[in-house]
N, C-alpha and C positions, 0 to 999 in steps of 0.2 A: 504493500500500500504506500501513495506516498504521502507526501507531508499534511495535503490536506483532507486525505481522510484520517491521519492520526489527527487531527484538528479539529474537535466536532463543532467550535464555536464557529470556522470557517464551512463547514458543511450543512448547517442549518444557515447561514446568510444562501448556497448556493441553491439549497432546495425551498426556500425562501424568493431566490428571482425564478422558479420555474413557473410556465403558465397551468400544470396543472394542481388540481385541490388536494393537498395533504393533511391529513387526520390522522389521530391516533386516539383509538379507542380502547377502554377498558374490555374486558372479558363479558362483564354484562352490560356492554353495548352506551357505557359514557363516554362522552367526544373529554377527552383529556389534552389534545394538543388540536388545533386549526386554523394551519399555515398553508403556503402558497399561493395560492387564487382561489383558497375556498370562499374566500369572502366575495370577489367579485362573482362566483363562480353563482354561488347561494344565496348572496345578499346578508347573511347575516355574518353580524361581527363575531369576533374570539366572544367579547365577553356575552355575545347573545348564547352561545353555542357551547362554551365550555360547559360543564355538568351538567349538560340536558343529554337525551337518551339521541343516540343516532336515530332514532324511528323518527324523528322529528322532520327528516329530508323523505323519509318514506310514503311509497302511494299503495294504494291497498292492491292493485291487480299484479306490485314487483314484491308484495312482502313475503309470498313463498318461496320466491327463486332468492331474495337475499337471507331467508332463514335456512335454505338449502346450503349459501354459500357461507353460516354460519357455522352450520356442523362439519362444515368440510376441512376449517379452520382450526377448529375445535381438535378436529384429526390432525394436523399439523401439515397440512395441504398448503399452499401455496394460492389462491383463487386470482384465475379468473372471468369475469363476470359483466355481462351486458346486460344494464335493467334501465330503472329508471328513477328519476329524485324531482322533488319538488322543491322549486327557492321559496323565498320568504313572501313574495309577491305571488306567490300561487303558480309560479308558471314550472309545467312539468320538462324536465330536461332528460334527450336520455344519454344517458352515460358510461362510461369505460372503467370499469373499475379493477385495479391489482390490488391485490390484499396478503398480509404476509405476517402469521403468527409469530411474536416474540415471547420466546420459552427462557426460563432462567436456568439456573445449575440445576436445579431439583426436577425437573420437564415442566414447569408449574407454567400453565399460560399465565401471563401479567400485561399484557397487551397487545393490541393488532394494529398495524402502520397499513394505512389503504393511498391510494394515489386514484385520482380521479378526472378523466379527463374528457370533454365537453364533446358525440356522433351524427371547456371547464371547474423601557424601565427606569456638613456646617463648618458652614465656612464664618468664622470668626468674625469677618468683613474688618475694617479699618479701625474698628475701637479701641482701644488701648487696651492689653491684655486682662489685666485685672477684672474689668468691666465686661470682656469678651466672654471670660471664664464665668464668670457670675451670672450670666443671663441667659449662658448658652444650656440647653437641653441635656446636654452631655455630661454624666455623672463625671466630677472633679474632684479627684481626691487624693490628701497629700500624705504620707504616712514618714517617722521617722524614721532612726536606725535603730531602731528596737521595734520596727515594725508596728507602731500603735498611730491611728488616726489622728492628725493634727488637721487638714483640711479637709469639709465637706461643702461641697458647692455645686455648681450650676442646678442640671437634673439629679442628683446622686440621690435628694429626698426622695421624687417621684420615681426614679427606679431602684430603691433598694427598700422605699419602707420608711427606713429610720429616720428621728428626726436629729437637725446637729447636734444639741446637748444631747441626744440618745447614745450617740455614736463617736461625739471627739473621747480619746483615749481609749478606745476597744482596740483590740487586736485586730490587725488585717483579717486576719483568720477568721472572725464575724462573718465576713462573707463570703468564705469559701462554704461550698459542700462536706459533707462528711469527710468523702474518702478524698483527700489529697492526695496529689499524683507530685511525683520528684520532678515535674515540669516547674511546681511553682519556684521550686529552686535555681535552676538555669534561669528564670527570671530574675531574682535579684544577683545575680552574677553577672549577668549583661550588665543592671545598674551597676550596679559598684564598679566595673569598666569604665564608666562614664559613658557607656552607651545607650540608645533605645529600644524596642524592643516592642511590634506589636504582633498579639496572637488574640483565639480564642480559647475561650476559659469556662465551664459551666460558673456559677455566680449563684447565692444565698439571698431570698430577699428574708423581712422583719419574719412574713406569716411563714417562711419554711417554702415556700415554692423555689423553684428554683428557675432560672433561665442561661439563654446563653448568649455571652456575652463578650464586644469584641473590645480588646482594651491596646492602649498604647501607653508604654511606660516609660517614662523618661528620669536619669537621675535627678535628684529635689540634692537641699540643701543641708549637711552635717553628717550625711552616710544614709539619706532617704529618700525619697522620690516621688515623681508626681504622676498617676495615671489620668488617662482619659477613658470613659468607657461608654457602651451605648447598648441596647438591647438588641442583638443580629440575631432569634431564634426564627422569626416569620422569614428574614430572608435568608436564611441559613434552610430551610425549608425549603423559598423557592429555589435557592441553589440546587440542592438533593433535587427537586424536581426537574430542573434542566439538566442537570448532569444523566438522569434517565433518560429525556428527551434526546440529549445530544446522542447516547447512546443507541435508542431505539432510531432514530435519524442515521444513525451511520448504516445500521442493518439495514432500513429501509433502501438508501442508494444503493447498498451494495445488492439487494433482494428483487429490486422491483423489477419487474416486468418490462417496464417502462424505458430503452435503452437511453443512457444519460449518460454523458462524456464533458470534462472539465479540461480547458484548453487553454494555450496562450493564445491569445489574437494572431501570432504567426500560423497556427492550426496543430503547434504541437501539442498532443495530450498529456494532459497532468493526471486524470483521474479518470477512469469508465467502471461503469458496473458491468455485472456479469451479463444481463442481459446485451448488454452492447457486444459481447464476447460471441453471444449465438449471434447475433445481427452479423457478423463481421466473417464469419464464416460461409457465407451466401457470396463472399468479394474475393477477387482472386489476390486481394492481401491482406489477409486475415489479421496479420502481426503485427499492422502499421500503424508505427509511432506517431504520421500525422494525418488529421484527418480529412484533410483534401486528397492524402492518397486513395484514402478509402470512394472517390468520386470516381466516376468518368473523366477521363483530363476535360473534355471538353466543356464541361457544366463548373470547373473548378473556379473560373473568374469569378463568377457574382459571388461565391459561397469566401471565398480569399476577399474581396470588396467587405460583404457586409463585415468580417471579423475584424478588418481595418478599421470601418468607420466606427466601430464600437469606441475606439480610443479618444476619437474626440464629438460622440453623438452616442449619449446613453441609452438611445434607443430599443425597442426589440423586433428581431425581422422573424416574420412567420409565414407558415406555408409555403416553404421553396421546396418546390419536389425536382431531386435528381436522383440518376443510374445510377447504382452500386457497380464500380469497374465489376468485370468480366464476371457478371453476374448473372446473364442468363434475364435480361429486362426486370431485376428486381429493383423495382423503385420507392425511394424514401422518402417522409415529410421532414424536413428540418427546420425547429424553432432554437435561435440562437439569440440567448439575454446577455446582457452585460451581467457581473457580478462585483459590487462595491467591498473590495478586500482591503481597503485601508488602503495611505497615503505612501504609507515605505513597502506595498506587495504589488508586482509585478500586475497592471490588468486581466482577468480572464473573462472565459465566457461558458456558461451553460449552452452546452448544445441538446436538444432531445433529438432522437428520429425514430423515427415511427416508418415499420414498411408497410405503404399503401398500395403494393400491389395488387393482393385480391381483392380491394376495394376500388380499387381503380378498372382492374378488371370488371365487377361487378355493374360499376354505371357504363362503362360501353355496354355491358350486355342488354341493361335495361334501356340505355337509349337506343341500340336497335330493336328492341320490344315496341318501344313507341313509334315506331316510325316505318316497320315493316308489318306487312300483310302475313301474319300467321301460318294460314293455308297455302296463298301463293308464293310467298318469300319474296315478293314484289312492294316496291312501297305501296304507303294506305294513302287516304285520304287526305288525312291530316300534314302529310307532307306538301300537300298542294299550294298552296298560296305562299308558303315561308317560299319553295322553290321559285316562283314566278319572282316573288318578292327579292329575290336573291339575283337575279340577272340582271347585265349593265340596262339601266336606261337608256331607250330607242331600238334596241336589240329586236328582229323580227323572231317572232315563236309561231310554229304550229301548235296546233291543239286538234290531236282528235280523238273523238268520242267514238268507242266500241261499245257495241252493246249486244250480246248474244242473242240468234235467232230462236226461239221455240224452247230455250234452256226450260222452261215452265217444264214442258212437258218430259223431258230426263228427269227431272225432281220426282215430279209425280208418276211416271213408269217405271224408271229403276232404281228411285231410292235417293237420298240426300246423298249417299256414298258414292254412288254414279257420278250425281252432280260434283260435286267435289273433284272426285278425279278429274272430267272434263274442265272444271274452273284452272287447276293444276295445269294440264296439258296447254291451256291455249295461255297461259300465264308465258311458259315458257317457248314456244313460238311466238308472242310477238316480240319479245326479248331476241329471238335470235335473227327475226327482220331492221329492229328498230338500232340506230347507229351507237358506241360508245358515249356519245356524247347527249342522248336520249333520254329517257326516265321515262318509264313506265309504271302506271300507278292503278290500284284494282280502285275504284271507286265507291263501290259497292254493292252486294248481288252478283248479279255476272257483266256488271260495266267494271268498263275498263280506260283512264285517258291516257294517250301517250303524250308527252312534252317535248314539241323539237326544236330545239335554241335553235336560231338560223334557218330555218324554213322561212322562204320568200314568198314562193308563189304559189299560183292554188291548181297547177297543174301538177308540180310536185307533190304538193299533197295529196293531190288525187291520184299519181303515182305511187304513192308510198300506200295508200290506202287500198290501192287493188293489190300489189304486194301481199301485204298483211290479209287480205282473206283470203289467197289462194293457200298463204301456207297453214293459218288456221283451221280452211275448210276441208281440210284431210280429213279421213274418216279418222276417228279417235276408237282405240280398243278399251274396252269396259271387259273386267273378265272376261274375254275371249269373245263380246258384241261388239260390232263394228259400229258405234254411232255417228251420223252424218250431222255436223255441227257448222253454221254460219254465222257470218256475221255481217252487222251493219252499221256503215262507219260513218260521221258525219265529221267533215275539217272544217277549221274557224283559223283565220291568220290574224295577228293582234302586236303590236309591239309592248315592250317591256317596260313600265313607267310606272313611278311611286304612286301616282295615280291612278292607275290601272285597276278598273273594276272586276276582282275576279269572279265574281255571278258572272257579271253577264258577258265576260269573254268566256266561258267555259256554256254558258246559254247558247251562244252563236253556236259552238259545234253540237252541243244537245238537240236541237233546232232544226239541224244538218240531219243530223242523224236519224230523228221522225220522218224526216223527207224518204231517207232512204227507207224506211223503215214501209212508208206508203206508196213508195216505186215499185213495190213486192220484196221488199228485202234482198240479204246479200247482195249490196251493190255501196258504192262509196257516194255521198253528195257532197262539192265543198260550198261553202256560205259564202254570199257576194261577200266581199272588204269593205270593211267597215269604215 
């Protein structure tokens, strides 16, 4: 490990600049630490959040699958978890969540670190001492060399109890605890040095409580000395509880799921967790110390750019998706923060990356769902006007409208299955008339428009339309029937403009097509120009 995961005070600032929500919860489900972006993430603050129950983000149709992923935890499993949470403002978010049991020496669960990501702590002043001492809060007290109370001042009353004539001439030892430890010894041996000396010390108050208490000792006048002291038990507390936090923080970067890599702005890495380790194995260099190598040389600019501008723009740059070199098209999302490590440490930077390739995968898939014809594998409908819309202004288009002869009657003599196939079959014939530069689109039923960027004139189109029903009008085989299938075309010519009505330029060839339709079918009509 290096320096700054032996550092946990520098590894909570880093997972602290990360954009996703980090929590750490108790075993029965109390949010004991929330940091990160859980606050922008949820809306509520630490102090909303701390000791309320996690269910608190909970909706009722994700509370089985997160009570699933509580026993799995429970098991010493590692989760993770796709559900959902609701912010403070009621709006439901769904979320990514890794979650990572932390077991002590004994196996005892004591707490779970989750990362969650969005599919998201007296000064005297200028008074003259004497006067400083007196007014100040801070127990002040002078003892001789015989160890017996000569001064009681500032706070000493309010924190030990006693009042001065209670206490001038007592033994130091009033206010120690029972069991004295040979530390308080080494303290008057620094004095008598003439030096000072502060530490913590448990401390006796009047009623017998005790507290703990942090003192500075300085030698006093004739072989005695003068302490300062003050009551450090709550933050000696919070301490213990950060020092667990920074603990459970360290396990966390090194556990999560989530791959996270600490860099110098030149891209050398200072720190990765393990998850970045399986990430990195997907790149044909697994090993590499910086991590621009771990890119495509050619996407390495802007990702080497934003690490620069970190140094004088504290910015955060998010959603850079690049190629994992010789990866086989596995592509990563890269969020890269600054991180403020103090004035005399070198600038870094949190990098997360995330591989978005089956998700990336995923919306092509869906976006050709939206956009092609199911049965025909032809586009739909709905591609229609973006397409028109898409072509330069004044561009001449054809348009014509097919619409199948007597298809009614296959439907209803051999079956919607028949029909189908024939829709299938004549999908693919006019695809193999119509030019690369073409688009064919099922329209609906058994219509079908074709789109010809560049069509001029309406003798070509009425060229292109006796074409297309000669090779349609083959007989088509249906299980082993021969069905004789036509068609009838109507062309419309129309230029391409932002203005461009498309009703009733795709009317004009509809129009056409009735015509042919009442010529007796199978035959092509084109519509005067408009």
């Amino acid at each position: 490990m290096s320096t700054v995961a032996q550092d946990p005070g520098r590894l909570i600032a880093f997972l602290d600049a990360s954009h996703v929500a980090i929590t750490v919860i108790s075993p029965d489900g109390i949010v004991e630490e929330w940091l990160g972006a859980a606050e922008s993430m949820f809306g509520y603050t630490s102090e909303e959040m701390v000791g309320r129950h996690i269910r608190t983000l909970w909706i009722d149709e994700a509370a089985g699958r997160d009570l699933a992923a509580l026993e799995r935890l429970r098991a010493g499993e590692r989760v993770d978890v796709n559900t959902r949470r609701r912010g403070k403002d009621g709006r439901v978010l769904d979320v990514e969540i890794s979650a990572s049991a932390i077991f002590d020496a004994d196996g005892t669960w004591t707490s779970t670190v989750t990362m969650t990501r969005d599919v998201t702590p007296p000064s005297l002043g200028a008074l003259p001492v004497g006067r400083a001492l007196q007014d100040s809060r801070l127990a002040v007290i002078a003892i001789d060399a015989r160890r017996r109370i000569t001064t009681w001042g500032g706070g000493a009353e309010a924190l030990y109890g006693w009042s001065e004539p209670e206490v001038l001439g007592l033994a130091i030892e009033t206010l120690w605890p029972v069991e004295r430890t040979d530390d308080y010894e080494r303290v008057f041996q620094t004095t008598a040095a003439g030096a000072s000396i502060t530490f913590r010390a448990e401390r006796r108050r009047k009623d017998g409580s005790q507290f703990l208490a942090e003192l500075t000792v300085s030698p006093g006048n004739h072989g005695g000395s003068v302490s300062v002291s003050r009551d450090v038990t709550e933050q000696a507390a919070i301490e213990a509880r950060a020092a667990a936090a920074e603990r459970r923080f360290e396990a966390a970067f090194a556990t999560a799921a989530l791959p996270l890599v600490i860099c110098e702005l030149d891209g050398t890495i200072v720190e990765h967790n393990d998850a970045y380790g399986v990430l990195t194995t997907r790149s044909e260099n697994p090993t590499t110390e910086r991590l621009l190598d771990l890119i495509e040389p050619d996407h390495r600019p802007p990702i080497a750019a934003a690490l620069t501008a970190l140094a004088k723009n504290p910015g955060r740059f998010e959603g850079i998706e690049v190629p994992l070199a010789g990866s086989d098209n596995h592509i990563v999302n890269l969020s890269i923060a600054p991180v403020d490590d103090g004035p005399d440490r070198p600038p870094l930077a949190l990098v997360q990356l995330i591989d978005v390739s089956d998700q990336l995968r995923i919306q092509a898939e869906l976006a050709e769902i939206a956009t092609v014809d199911p049965l025909t594998q032809v586009f739909n409908r709905s591609c229609f006007e973006p397409l028109l819309a898409s072509l330069d202004a004044g561009q001449p288009v054809g348009l014509l409208f097919v619409d199948l002869d007597g298809f009614k009657a296959v439907n209803d003599d051999r079956g919607h299955a028949a029909g189908d196939i024939v829709l299938q079959v004549v999908a693919q014939r006019l695809e193999s008339v119509v030019r690369d530069s073409d688009y064919v689109i099922r329209f609906g039923g058994d219509e079908f428009v074709i789109v010809c960027p560049g069509l001029v004139e309406r003798d070509a189109a009425a060229r292109l339309g006796d074409r297309l029903r000669s090779v349609v009008n083959q007989p088509i085989d249906v299980d082993g029937l021969e069905l004789a299938i036509t068609v009838s075309i109507g062309a419309a010519l129309v230029h391409a403009s932002p203005e461009l009505d498309t009703d009733a330029a795709i009317g004009l060839a509809d129009a056409a097509m009735y015509e042919a339709k009442a010529a007796g079918r199978d035959t092509t009509v084109t519509a005067p120009l408009p």
